[in-house]
N, C-alpha and C positions, 0 to 999 in steps of 0.2 A: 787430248784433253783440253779443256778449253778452262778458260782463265778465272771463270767464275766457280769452277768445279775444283781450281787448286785452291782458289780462295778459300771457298766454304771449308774446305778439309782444312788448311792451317788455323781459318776462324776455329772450328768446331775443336780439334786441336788444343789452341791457347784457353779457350773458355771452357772445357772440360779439364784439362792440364791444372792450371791455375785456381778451378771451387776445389777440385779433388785434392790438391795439395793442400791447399788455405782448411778444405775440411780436417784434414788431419791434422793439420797443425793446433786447430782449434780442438779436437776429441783429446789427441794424445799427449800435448804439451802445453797448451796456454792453462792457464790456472781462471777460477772466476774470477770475474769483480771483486763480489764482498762473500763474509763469512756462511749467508745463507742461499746462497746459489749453487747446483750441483755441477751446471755444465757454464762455458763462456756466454755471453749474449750475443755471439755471433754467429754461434756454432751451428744452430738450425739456421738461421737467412741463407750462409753458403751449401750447407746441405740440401736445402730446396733449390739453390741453384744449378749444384752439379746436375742433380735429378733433372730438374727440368731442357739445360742445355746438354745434357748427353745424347736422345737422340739424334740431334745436330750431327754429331759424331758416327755416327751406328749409320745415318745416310748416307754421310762423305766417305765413308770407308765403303758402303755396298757400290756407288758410285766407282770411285776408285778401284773397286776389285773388276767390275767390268771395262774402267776403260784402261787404267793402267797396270794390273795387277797380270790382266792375262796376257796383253800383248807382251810385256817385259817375259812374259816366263816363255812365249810360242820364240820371241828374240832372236833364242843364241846367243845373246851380250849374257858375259858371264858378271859383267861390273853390277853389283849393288844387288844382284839378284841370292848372297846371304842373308841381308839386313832387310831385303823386300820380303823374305818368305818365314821370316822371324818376326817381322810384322805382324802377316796373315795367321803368325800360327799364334801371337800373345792376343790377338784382337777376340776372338773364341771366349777361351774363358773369360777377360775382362769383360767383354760383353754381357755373355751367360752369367758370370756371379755377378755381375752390376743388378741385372732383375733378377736374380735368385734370390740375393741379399735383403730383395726388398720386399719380397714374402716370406722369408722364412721365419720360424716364429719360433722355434727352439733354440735355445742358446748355442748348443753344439753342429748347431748347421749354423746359426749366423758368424759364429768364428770361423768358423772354414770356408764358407764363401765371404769374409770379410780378409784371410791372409790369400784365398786366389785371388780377390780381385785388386790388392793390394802389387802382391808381385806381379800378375799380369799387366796393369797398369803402369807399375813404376818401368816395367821389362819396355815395355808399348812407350812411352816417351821417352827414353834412355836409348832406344833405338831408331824411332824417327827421325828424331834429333838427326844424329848417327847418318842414318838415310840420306836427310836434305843436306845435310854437310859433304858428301859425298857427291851429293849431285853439281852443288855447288864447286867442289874440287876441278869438276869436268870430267872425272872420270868417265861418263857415260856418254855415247853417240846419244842418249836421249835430250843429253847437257847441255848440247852442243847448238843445239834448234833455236 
């Protein structure tokens, strides 16, 4: 993998990570301004950010599933290859409800792909995390380069 490809995944990473949290922080907890505002004034600007930096994300991951996702699993290194394939399996749905969410028009679908892509998401950086922290340990002959 070459240096500009782990870049873009931590870029894509952090600026997906950071609207999608800042979104929810802004939907589910911040209060408005004043008495006649329904939502924050911040709350759509990050929301058009997540959306618009997510496939950022959706690249560096198809990226990544080609150059390091398959070599680590053909390996035989048994290291990091839990948290690599817990990866690949929360990246699915977060993906799929990310653009489900965003046509769906009945309330009873946009709740449900707003709690999977909730969990898949928080699962997906609670785990990467996870991942790079591990690599960093050196646990892996990959580490070690």
């Amino acid at each position: 993998m070459t240096r500009w490809e782990v870049w873009l995944l931590h870029a894509g990473n952090v600026l997906v990570g950071a609207t999608g949290l800042a979104y929810a922080w802004f939907r589910y907890f911040a209060r408005p301004l004043d008495e006649f505002s329904t939502v924050h004034p911040w709350q759509a600007p990050v929301q058009h950010a997540h959306v618009v930096v997510a496939p950022l994300l959706v690249f560096a991951i198809g990226m990544f599933w080609k150059a390091h996702a398959t070599t680590g699993l053909r390996s035989g290194y048994p290291e990091r290859r839990r948290t690599g394939l817990t990866l690949l399996t929360a990246a699915t749905p977060m993906v799929l409800s990310g653009y489900l969410l965003q046509v769906a028009v009945e309330p009873v679908w946009r709740r449900a792909w707003i709690a999977v892509h909730v969990a898949a998401s928080a699962l997906w950086l609670a785990v990467s995390a996870l991942h790079l922290l591990q690599r960093r340990r050196g646990t892996s002959p990959n580490a070690r380069r």
